[in-house]
Backbone as CSV, one residue per row, in Angstrom:
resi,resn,N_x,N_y,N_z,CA_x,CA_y,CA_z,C_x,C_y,C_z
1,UNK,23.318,21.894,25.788,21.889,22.121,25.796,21.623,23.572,26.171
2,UNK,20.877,24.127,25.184,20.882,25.251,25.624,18.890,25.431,26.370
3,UNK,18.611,26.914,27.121,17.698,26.888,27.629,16.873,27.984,27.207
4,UNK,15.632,27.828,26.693,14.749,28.486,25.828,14.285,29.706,26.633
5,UNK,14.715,29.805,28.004,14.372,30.720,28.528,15.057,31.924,29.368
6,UNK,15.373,32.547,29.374,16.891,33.188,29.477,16.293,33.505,31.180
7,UNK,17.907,33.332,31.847,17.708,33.926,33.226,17.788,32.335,34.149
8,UNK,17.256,31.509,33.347,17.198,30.036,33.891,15.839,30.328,35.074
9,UNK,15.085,30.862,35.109,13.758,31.049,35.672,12.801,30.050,34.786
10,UNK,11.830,29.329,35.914,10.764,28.347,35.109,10.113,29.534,34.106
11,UNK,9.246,28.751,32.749,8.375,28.949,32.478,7.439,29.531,32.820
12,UNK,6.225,30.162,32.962,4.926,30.356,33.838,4.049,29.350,33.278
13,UNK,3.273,29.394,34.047,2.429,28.081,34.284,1.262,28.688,33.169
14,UNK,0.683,28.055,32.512,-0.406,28.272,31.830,-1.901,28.823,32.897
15,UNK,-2.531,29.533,32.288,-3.335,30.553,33.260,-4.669,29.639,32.896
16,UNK,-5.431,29.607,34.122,-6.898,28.850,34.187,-7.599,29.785,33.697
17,UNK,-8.639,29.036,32.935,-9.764,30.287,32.410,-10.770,29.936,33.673
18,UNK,-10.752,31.533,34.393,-12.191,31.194,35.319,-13.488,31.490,34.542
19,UNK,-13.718,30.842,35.667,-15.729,31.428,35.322,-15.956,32.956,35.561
20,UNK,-17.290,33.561,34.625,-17.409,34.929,34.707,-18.038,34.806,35.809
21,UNK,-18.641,35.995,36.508,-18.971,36.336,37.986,-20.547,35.638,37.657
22,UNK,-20.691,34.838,39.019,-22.618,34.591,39.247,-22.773,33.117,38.561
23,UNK,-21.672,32.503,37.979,-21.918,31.196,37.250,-22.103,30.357,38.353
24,UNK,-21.114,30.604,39.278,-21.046,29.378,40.567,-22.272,29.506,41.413
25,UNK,-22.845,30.646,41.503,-23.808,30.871,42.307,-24.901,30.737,41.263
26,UNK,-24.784,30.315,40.184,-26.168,30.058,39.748,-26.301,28.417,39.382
27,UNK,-25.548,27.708,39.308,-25.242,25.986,39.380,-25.516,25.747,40.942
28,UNK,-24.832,26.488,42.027,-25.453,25.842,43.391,-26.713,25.786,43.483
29,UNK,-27.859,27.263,43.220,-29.239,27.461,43.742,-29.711,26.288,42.282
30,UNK,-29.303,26.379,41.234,-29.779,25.034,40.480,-29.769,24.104,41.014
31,UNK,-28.911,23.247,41.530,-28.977,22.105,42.054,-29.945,22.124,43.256
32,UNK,-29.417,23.041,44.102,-30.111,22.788,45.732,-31.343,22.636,45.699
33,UNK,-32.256,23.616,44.223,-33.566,23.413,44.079,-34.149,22.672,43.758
34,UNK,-33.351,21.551,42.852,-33.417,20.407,42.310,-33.246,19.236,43.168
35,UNK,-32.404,19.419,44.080,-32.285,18.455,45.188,-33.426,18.399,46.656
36,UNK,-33.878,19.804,46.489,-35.075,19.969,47.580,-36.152,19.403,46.867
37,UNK,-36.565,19.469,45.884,-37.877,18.807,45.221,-37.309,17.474,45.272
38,UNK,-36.516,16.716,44.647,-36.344,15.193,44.607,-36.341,14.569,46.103
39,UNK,-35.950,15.483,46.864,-36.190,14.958,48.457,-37.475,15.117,48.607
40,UNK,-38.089,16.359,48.307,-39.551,16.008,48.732,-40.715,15.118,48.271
41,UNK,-40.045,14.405,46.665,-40.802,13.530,45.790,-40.659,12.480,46.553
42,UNK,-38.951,11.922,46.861,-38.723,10.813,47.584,-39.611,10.604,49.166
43,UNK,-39.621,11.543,49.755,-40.380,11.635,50.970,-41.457,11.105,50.866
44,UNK,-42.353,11.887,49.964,-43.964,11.315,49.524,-44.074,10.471,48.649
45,UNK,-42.841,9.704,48.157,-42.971,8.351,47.495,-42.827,7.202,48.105
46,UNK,-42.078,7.617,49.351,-41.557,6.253,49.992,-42.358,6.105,51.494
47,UNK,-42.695,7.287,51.766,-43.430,6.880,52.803,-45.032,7.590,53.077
48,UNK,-45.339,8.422,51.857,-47.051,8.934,52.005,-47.608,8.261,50.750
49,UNK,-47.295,7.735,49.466,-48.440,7.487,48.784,-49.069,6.118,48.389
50,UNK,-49.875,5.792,48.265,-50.846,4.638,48.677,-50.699,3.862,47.867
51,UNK,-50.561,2.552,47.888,-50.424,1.345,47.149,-49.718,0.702,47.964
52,UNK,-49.678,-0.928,47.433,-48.440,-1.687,47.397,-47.272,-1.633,47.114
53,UNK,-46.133,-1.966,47.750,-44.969,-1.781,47.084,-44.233,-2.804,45.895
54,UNK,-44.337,-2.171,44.789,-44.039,-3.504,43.672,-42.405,-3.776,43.212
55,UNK,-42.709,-4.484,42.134,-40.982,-4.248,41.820,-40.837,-2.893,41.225
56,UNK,-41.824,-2.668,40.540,-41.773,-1.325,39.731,-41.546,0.237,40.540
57,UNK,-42.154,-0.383,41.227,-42.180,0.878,42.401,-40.870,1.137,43.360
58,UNK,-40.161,-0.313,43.545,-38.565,-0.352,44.097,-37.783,0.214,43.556
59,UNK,-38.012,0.017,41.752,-36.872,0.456,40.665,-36.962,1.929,40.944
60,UNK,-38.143,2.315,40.861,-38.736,4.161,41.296,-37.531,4.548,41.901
61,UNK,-38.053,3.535,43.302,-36.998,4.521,44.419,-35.867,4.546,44.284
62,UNK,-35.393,3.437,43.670,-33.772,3.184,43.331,-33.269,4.330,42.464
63,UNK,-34.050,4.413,41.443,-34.011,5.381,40.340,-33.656,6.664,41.286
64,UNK,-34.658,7.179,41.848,-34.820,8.229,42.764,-33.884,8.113,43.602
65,UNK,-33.797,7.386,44.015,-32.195,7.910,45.353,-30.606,7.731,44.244
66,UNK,-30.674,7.296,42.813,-29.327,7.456,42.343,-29.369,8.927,42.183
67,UNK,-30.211,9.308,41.743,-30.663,10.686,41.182,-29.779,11.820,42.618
68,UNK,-30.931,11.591,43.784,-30.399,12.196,44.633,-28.909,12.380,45.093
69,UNK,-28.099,10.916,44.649,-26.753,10.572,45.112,-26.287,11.729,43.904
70,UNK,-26.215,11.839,43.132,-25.684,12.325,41.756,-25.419,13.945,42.037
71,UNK,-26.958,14.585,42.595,-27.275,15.836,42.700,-25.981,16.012,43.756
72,UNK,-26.190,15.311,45.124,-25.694,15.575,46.052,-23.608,15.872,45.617
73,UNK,-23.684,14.973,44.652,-22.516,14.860,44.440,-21.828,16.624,43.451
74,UNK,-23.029,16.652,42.620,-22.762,18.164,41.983,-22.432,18.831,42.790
75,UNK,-23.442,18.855,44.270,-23.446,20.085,44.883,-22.110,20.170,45.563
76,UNK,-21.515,18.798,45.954,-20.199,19.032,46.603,-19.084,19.825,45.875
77,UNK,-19.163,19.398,44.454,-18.171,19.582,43.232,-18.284,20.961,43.293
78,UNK,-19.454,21.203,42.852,-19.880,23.182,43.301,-18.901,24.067,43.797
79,UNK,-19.583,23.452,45.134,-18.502,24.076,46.405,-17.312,23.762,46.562
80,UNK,-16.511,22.812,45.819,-15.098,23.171,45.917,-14.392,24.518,45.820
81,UNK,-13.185,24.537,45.850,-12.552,26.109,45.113,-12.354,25.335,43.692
82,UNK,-11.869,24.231,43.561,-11.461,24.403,42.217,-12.501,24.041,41.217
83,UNK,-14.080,24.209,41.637,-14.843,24.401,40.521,-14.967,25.891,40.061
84,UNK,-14.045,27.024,40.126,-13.938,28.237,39.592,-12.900,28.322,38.137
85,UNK,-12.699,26.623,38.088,-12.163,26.865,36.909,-13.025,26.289,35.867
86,UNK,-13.230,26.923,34.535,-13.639,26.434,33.808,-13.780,24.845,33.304
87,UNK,-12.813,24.264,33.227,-12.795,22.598,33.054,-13.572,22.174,34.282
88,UNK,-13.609,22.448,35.004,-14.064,21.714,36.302,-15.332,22.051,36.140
89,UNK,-16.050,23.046,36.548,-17.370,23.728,36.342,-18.060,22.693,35.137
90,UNK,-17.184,22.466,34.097,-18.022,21.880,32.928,-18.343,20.315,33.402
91,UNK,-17.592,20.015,34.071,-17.966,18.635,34.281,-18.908,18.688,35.886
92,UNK,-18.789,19.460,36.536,-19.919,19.854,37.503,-21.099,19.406,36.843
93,UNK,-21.577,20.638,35.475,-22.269,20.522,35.126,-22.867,19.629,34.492
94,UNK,-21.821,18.657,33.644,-22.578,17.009,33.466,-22.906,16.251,34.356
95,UNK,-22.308,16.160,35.827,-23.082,15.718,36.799,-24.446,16.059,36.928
96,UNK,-24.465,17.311,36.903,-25.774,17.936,37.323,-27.373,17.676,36.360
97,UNK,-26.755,17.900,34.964,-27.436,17.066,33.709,-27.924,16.141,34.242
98,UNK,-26.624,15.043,34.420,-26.691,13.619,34.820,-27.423,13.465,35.773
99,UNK,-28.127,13.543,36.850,-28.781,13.657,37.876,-29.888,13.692,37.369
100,UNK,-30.353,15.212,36.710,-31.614,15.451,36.260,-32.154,14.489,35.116
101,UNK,-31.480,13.829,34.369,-31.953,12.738,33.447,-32.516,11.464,34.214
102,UNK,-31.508,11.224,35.024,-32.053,10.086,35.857,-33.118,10.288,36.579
103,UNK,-33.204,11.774,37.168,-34.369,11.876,38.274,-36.069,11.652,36.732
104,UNK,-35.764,12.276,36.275,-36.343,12.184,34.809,-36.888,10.832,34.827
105,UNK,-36.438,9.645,34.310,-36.169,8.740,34.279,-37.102,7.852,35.395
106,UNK,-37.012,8.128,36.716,-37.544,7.898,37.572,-39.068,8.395,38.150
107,UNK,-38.643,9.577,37.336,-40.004,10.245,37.592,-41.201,9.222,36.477
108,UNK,-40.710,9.185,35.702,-41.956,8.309,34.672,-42.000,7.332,35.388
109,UNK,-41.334,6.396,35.723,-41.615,5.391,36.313,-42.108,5.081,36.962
110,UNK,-42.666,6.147,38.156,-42.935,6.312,39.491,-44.508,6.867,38.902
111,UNK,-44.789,7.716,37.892,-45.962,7.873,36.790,-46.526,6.715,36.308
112,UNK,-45.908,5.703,35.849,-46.498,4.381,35.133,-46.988,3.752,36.760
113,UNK,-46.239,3.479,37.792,-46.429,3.177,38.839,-48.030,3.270,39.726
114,UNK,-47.588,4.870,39.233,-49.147,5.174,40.237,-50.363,5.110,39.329
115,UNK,-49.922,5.211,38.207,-51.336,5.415,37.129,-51.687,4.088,36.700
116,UNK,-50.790,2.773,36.919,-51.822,1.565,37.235,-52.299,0.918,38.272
117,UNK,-51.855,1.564,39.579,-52.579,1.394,40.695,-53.881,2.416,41.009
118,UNK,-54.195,3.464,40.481,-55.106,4.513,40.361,-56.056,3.485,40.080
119,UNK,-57.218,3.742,40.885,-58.732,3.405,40.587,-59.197,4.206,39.630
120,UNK,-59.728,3.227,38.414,-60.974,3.982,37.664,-61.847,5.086,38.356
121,UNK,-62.793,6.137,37.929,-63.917,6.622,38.408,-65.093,6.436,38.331
């Protein structure tokens, strides 16, 4: 058997494509800003705005705190070291998507919610 690489020294390892400079720091302040508003929606959904609490209005919050779980979870991924590699970063970023669809998602709901408990004028 012979060895494709003379010297009998490994191979080198295939090289990570990083991210260009300011990507990581612009996915954290994305999220964090995204995660400070959904906390502050959740805040004034669950405990300042007026009505009954329905089923519709449970699904809201449910909706709303997966959302939050999701974000929270980007932001950890973020801050790893090894979201400086490209593969990683990309799937950061479907978390982060992922979050915002759901908060999305929740947000109408929490819209249908209040706009049939809203009094006529």
């Amino acid at each position: 058997m012979s060895e494709a690489n003379t010297g009998g020294t490994p191979p080198p390892e295939p090289s990570r494509v990083s991210l260009p400079e300011g990507y990581r720091q612009g996915i954290i302040t994305a999220i964090t800003v995204l995660l400070g508003f959904s906390l502050a929606f959740f805040k004034f959904w669950t405990f300042e705005a007026p009505g009954e609490w329905t089923a519709r209005s449970v699904a809201a919050t449910i909706t709303i705190g997966v959302a939050v779980a999701l974000q929270i979870v980007a932001l950890f991924r973020s801050l790893r070291l090894e979201d400086n590699s490209a593969t990683e970063y990309r799937k950061t970023v479907t978390w982060f998507v992922a979050s915002a669809v759901v908060l999305l998602g929740g947000l109408l709901v929490t819209v249908a919610v209040f706009s049939a408990s809203a009094q006529p004028l």
